[in-house]
C-alpha positions as CSV (number, residue, x, y, z in Angstrom):
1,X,0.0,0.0,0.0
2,X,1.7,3.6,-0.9
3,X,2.3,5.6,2.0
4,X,1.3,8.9,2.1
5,X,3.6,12.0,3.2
6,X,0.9,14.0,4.6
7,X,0.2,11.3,7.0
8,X,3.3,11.0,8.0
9,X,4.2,14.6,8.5
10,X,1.1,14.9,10.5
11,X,2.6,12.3,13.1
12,X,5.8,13.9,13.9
13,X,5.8,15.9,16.8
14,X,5.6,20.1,16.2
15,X,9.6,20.0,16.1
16,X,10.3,17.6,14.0
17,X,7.6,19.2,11.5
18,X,9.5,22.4,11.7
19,X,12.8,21.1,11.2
20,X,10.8,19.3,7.9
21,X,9.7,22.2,6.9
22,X,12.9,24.3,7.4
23,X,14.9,21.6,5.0
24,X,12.0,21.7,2.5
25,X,13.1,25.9,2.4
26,X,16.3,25.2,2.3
27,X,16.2,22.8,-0.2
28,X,13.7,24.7,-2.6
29,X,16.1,27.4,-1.9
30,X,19.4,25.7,-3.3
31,X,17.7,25.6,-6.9
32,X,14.6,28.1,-8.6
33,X,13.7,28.7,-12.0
34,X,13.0,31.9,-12.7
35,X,9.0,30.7,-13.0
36,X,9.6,28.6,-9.3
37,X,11.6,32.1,-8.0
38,X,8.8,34.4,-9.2
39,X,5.8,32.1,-7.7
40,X,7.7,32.1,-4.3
41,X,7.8,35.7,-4.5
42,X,3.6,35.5,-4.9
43,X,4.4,37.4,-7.9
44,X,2.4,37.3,-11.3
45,X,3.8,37.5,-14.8
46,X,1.4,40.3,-15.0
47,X,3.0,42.0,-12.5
48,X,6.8,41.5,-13.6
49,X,5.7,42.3,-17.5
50,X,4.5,45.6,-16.0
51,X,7.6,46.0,-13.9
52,X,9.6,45.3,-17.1
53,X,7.6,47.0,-20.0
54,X,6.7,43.7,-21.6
55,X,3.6,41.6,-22.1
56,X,2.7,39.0,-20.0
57,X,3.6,36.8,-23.0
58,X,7.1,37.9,-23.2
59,X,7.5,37.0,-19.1
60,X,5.6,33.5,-19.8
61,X,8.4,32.9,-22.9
62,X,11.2,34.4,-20.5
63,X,10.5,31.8,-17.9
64,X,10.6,29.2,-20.4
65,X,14.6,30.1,-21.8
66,X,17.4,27.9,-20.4
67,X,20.0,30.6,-22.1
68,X,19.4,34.3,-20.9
69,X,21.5,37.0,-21.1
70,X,22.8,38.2,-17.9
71,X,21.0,42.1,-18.7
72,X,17.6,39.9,-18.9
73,X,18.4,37.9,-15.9
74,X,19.5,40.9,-13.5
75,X,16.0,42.5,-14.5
76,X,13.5,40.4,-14.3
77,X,15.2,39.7,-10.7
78,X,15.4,42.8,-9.7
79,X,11.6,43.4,-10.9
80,X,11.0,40.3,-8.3
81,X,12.8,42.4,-5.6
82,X,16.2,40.7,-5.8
83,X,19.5,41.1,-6.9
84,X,21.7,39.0,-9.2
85,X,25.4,37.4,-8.1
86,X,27.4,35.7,-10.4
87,X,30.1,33.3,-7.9
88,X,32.5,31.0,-9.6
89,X,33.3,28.1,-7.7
90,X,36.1,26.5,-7.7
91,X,37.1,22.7,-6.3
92,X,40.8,24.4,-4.9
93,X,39.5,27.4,-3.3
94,X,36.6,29.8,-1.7
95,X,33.9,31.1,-4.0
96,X,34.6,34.0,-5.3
97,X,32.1,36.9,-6.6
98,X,32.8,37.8,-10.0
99,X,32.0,42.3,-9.2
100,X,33.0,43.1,-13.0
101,X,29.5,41.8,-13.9
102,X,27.5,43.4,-11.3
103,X,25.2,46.2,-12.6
104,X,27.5,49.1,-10.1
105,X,30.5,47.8,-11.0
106,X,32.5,50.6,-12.3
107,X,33.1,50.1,-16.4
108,X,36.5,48.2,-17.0
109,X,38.7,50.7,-18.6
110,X,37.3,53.3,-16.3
111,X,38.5,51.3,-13.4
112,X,41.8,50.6,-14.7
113,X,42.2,54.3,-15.5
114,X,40.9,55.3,-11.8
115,X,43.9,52.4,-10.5
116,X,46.5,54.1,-12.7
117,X,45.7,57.6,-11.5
118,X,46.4,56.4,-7.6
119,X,49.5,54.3,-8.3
């Protein structure tokens, strides 16, 4: 006989639920699409498209892209209320927070010019 999940859950005491519960977040927190990202945020594609300028189509077909460009991706997250980080992760070493693509990172020649003039 399949055994049901809700059932169980229901058994464990209040503590154990919680620390369920807590995992489940931190699990469904690991990994969003932008669609899964957008629905936690109780947002609508409404809502974003008008935050964006687009039509509700354009959001539906947005969702739907595995390849984005990172312009596209930093907006429709910031229209959700977040911000984008790009981390590249290495197996030899810390993470590390790639700042040349983040939107108030100072253009590069302009930073190289602005290191130059302080050397």
């Amino acid at each position: 006989m399949p055994v049901n999940v809700n059932e169980i859950i229901r058994k464990l005491s209040p503590a154990e639920r919680k620390k369920v519960e807590e995992r489940a977040a931190e699990i469904m927190a690991e990994e969003m699409s932008l669609r899964d990202l957008r629905k936690a945020r109780k947002l609508t594609q409404a809502r974003i498209a008008k935050k964006l300028g687009i039509t509700q189509d354009s959001v539906s077909r947005l969702e739907k892209r595995s390849d984005l460009l990172l312009s596209t991706l930093r907006k429709t997250v910031k229209a959700m209320g977040g911000d984008v980080r790009i981390v590249a992760e290495f197996p030899d070493r810390a993470p590390v927070v790639l700042t040349e693509l983040s939107e108030d990172a100072p253009p590069r020649k302009a930073a190289r010019r602005h290191a130059h003039a302080n050397a």
